[in-house]
KEKE-799842 format. One line per 2 residues: for each residue x, y, z of C-alpha. Coordinates in Angstrom, 3 decimals. Layout:
REM residues N
X/Y/Z ~ ...
REM end
This chain:
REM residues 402
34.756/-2.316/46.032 ~ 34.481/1.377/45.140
32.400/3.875/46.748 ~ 33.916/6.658/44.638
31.460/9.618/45.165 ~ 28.918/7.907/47.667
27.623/9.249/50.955 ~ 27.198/7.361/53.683
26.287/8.374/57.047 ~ 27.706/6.467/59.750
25.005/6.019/63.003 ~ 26.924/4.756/66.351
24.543/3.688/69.004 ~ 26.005/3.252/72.920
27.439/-0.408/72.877 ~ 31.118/-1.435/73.715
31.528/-2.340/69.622 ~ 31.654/1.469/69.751
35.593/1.388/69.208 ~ 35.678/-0.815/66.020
33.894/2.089/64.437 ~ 36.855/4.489/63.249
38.296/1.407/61.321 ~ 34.913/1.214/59.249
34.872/4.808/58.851 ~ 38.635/4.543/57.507
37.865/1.721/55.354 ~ 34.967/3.646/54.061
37.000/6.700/53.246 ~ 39.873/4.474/51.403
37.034/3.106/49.011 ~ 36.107/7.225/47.891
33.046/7.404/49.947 ~ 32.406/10.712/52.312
31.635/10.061/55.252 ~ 29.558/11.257/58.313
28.787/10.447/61.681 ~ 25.580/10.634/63.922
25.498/9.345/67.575 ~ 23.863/8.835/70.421
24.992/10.657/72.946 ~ 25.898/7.054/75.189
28.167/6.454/72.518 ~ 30.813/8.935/73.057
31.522/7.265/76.222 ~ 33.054/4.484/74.081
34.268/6.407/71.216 ~ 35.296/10.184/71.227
33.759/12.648/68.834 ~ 37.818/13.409/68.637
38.623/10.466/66.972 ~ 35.422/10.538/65.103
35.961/14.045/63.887 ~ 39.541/12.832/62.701
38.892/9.208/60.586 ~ 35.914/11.249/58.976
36.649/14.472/58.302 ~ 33.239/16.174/59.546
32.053/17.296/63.041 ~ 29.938/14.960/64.611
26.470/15.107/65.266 ~ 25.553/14.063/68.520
22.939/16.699/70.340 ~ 19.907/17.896/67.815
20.161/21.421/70.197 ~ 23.590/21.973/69.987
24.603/25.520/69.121 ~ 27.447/24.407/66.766
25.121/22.626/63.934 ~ 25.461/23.669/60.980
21.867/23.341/59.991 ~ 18.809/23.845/62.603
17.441/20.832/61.482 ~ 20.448/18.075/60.859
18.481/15.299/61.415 ~ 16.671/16.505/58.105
19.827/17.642/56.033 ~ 21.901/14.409/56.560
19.380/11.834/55.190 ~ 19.094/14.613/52.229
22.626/13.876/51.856 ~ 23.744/10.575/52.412
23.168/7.816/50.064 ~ 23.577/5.180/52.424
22.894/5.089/56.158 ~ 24.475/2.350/58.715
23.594/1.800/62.325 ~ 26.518/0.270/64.042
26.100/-0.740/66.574 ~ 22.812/-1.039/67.070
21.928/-1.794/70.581 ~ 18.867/-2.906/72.152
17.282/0.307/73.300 ~ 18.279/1.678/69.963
16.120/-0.898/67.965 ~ 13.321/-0.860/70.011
12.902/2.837/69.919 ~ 13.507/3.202/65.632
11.115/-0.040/65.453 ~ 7.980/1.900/67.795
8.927/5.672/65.773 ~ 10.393/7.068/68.626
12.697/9.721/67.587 ~ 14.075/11.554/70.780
17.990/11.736/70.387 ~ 20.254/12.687/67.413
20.518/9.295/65.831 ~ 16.717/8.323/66.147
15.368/11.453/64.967 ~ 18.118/11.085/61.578
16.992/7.791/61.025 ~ 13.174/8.895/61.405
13.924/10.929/58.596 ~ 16.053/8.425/56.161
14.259/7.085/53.328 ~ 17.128/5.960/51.688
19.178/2.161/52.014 ~ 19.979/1.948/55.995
21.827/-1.146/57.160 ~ 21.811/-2.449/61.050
24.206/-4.259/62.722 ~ 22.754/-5.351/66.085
25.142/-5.348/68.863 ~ 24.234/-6.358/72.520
24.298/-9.062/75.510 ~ 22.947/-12.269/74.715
19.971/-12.210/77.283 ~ 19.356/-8.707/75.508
19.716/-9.991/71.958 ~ 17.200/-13.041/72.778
14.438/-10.422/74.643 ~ 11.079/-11.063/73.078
10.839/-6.969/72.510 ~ 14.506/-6.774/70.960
13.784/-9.730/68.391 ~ 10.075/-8.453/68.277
11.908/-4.984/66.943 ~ 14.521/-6.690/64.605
11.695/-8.369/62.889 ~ 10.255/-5.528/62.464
12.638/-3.505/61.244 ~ 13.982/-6.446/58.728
10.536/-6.206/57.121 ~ 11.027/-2.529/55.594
12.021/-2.284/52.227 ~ 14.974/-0.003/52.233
16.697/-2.236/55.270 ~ 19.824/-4.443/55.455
19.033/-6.114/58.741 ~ 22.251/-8.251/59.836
22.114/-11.185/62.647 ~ 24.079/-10.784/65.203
27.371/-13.316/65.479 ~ 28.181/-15.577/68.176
31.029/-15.378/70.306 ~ 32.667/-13.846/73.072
30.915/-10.683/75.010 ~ 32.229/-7.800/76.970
30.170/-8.766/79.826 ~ 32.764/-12.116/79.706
29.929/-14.590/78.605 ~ 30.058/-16.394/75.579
26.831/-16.030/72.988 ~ 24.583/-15.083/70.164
25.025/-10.522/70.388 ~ 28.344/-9.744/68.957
28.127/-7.263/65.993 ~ 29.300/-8.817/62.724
32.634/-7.934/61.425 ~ 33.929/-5.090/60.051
34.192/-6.797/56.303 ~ 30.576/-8.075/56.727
29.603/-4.382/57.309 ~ 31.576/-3.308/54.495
30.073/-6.127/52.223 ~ 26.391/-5.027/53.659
26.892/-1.329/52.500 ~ 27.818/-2.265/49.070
25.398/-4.976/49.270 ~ 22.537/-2.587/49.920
23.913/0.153/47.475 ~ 23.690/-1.788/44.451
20.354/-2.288/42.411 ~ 18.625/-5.795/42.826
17.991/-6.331/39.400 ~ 18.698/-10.445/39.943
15.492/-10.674/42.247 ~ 13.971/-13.836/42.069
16.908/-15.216/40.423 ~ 18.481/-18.147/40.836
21.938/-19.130/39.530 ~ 24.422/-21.298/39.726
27.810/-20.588/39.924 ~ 31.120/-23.005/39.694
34.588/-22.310/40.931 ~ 37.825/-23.016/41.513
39.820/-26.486/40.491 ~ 39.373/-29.724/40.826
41.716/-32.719/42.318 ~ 41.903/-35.854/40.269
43.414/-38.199/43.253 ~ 46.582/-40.320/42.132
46.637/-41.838/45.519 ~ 45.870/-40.559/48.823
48.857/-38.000/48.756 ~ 48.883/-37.008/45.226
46.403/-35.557/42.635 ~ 46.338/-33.649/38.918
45.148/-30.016/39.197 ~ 45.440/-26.667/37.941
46.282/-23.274/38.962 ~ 43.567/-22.045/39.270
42.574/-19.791/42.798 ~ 38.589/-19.746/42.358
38.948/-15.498/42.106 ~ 37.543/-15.273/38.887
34.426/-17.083/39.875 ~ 34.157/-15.943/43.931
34.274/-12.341/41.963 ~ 30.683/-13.559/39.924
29.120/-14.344/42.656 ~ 29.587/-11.581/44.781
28.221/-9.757/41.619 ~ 24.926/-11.796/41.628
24.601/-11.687/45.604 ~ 24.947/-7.916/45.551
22.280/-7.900/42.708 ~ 19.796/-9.518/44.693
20.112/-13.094/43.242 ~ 19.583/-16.411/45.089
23.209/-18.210/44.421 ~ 24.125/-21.670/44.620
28.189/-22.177/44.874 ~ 29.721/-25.028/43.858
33.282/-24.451/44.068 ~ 36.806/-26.616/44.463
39.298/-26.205/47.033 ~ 40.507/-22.597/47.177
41.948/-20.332/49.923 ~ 38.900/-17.705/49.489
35.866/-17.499/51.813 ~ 32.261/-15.890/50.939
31.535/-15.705/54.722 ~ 30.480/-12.107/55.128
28.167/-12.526/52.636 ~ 26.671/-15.133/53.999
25.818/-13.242/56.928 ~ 23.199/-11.397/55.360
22.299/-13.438/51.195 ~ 20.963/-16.659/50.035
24.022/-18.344/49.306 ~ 24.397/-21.903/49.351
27.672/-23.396/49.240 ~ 28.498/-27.072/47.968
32.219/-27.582/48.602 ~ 33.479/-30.519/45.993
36.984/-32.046/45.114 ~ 36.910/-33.892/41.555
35.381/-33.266/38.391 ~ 32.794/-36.365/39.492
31.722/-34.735/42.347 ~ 31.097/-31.178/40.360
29.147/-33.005/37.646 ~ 27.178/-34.444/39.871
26.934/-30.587/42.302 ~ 25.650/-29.229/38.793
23.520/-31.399/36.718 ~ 21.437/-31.806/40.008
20.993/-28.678/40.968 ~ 21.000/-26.550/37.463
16.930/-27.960/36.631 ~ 16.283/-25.375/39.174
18.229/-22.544/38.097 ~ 18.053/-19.922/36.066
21.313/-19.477/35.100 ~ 24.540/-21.149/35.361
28.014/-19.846/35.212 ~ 30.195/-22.332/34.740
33.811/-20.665/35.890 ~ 35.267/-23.200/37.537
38.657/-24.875/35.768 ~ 37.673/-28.531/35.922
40.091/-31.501/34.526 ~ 39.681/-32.924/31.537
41.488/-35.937/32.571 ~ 41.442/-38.232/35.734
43.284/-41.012/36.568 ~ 41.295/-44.623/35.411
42.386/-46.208/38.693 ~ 43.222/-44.766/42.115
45.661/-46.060/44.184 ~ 44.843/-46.883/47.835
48.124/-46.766/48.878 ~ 50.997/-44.173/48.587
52.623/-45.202/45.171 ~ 56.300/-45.240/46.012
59.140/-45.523/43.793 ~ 60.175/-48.883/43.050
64.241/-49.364/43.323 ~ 65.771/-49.224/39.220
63.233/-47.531/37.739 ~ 63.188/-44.215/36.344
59.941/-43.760/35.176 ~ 55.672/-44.183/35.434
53.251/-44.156/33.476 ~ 49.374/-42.954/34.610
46.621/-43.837/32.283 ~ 44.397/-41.224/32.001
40.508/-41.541/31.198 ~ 38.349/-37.957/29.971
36.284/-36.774/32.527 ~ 32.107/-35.488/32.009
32.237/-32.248/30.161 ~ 30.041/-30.773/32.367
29.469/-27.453/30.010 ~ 28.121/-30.160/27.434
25.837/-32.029/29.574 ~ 24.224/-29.049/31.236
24.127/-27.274/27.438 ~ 22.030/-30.289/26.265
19.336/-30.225/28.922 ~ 19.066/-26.763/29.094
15.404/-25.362/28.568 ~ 14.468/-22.406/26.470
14.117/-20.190/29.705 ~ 17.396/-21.223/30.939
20.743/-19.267/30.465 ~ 24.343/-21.031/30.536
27.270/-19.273/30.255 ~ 30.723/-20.890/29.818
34.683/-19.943/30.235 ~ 37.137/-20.576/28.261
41.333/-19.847/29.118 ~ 43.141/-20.329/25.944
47.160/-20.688/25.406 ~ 46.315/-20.633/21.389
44.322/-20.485/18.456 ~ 41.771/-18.519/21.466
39.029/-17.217/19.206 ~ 38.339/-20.395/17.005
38.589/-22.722/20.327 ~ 36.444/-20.448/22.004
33.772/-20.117/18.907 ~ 33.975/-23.962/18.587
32.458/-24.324/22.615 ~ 30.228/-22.041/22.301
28.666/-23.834/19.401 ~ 29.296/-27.505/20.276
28.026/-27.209/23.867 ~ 25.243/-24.976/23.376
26.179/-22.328/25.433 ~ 24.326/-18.734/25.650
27.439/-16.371/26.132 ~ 30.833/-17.594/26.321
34.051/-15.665/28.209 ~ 37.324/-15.921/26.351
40.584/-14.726/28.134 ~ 44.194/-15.855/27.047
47.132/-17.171/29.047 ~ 49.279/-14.409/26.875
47.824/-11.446/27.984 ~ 49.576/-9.829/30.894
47.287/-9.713/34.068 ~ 45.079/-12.478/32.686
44.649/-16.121/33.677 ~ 45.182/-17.839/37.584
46.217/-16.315/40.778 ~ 46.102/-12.689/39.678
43.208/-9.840/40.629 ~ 42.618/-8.777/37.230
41.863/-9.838/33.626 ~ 41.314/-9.178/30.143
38.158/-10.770/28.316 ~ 36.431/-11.408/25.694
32.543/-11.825/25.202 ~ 31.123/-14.215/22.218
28.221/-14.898/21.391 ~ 25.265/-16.869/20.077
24.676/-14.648/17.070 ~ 28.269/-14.241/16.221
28.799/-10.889/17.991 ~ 31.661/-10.597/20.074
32.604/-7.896/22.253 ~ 36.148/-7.023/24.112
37.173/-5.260/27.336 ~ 40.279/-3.858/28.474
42.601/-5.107/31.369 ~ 40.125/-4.694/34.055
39.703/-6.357/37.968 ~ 38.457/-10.151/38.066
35.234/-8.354/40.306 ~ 34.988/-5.302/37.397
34.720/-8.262/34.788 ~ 32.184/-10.229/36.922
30.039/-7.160/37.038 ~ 30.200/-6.711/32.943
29.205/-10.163/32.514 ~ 26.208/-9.889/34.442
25.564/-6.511/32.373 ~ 26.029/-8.529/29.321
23.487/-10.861/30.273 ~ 20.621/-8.793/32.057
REM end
């Protein structure tokens, strides 16, 4: 994520989650933004304007009479400024008062004021969280158009209780704010995305795969979440996890194993998408029998032989039911011969768009953060990008397509 150039103003409310605060104003920072900070004046008792001052760079603004402001009216100059506004935390008093348009303290009366994307991170005791007037606010609040509300997580409170009231996690805030920055021009939209390998099961130990990590397709659907899309995931076994946006998006996961399993994840639930992108690196063989037993090696023999059946090429089967209002996009990871293998699946399964990247290009293919694509087309057209990040290409393919 880059915030290169953004402004985001940074609103601390007086709850214990206080102190995770400088590590989302350093993480802030890292990404390019500038950042400022507005407080109650309950929340310096958990965090000092010190340490504030320090991670940020920028006195904080904590008393609208104070003597050292740099503008008489602050609460009016910082909304001009920031692009971005985040309440965290927000506690219970907090939300109530910004829900009724009461605007009596520093952070209330800058928040009054902001008209631009503001995202709130509720923070409180359970009993407080679950108050009729404190989910009577959130509601509320969740309802305006330039708002990010996020539910509170469950866990472990100061107060020593367990329960619904923790604020979400620092990545989930950091998710939010780019969430929130970043146009929704995938409203209404709904897509489906696969990801990831599959496992073609020898027996119950062993199975054919690939190397592939999911990144490439994890990377896509962050780009469609952000963009205001309804996703559907279906996605092999991989190490990565989509959990902070799921705090706050429509995304549905289906977790699969085989190539069966995704062919039957996708050709039920592409009739009501819009779009699929089909990234995932599924096998184009399986085993014809499974054993149900660990296959062990048999004393004076040196070799086995699997026989291996093709597996549902899903790109095909999706490509021939698609409808005219319908968009399917393919992959394709090529060790040779890239173009014409690439040109021949975009025309034999009746793909849309079609993204080409080779095996011998440095900082292309599996496990790796970046890589270097190419777009074909339909029409003929084709259109190449330089060594980029796996979530920098996910972003140009969604460009590419609307």
């Amino acid at each position: 994520m880059s915030l290169s150039g953004k402004h985001i103003l940074v609103g601390i409310s007086g709850g214990i989650a206080a102190y995770k605060i400088p590590e989302l104003i350093r993480l802030l920072k890292k990404a390019g933004a500038d950042v400022q900070v507005v407080t109650t004046k309950n929340a310096l008792e958990f965090v000092t304007p010190l340490t504030l001052q320090t991670v940020s760079g920028h006195k904080v603004y904590s008393d609208v009479f104070a003597a050292i402001n740099e503008h008489s009216t602050e609460h009016i100059s910082l909304p001009d400024w920031a692009d971005l506004m985040i309440i965290a935390p927000a506690t219970a008093n907090v939300l109530c008062k910004m829900a009724n348009g009461i605007a009596d303290d520093a952070l209330t009366t800058t928040f009054a004021a902001m008209r631009k994307p503001v995202v709130i991170a509720p923070a409180m005791n359970t009993n407080m969280y679950e108050s009729p007037a404190t989910q009577k606010a959130i509601h509320q609040l969740a309802q305006w158009q330039n708002i990010t509300m996020l539910d509170a997580a469950s866990g472990e409170l100061a107060c020593g209780t367990t329960g619904k009231g923790r604020m979400q996690e620092i990545d989930v805030l950091v998710a939010a704010i780019d969430y929130a920055l970043t146009p929704k021009t995938l409203s209404g939209k709904h897509i489906l995305i696969t990801a990831g390998p599959t496992q073609e099961a020898i027996d119950p130990v062993r199975y054919i795969s690939n190397a592939s990590t999911g990144k490439m397709g994890y990377a896509l659907v962050r780009a469609c979440l952000n963009r205001g899309a309804e996703v559907t995931l279906v996605s092999g076994p991989t190490h990565l996890s989509l959990k902070a946006w799921q705090a706050f998006c429509p995304l549905h996961i289906k977790n699969i194993v085989s190539s069966a399993e995704m062919c039957e994840a996708t050709t039920t639930i592409f009739p009501q998408t819009d779009m699929a992108i089909l990234c995932a690196a599924v096998a184009d063989f399986t085993p014809r029998t499974t054993a149900d037993k660990k296959i062990k090696k048999q004393p004076g023999t040196t070799d086995m032989s699997i026989q291996l059946i093709t597996t549902t090429d899903i790109a095909a089967t999706l490509g021939k039911n698609k409808t005219p209002n319908q968009t399917l996009v393919g992959f394709a990871l090529e060790t040779h011969d890239e173009l014409a293998n690439a040109e021949r699946k975009l025309q034999s399964k009746n793909l849309d768009m079609i993204v080409l990247n080779s095996l011998q290009d440095a900082g292309a293919g599996f496990g790796v953060d970046t890589n270097k694509v190419t777009f074909l087309y339909k029409d003929g057209t084709k259109k190449h990008l330089p060594l980029l990040s796996k979530q920098e290409v996910a972003d140009a393919i969604i460009d590419q397509i609307y």
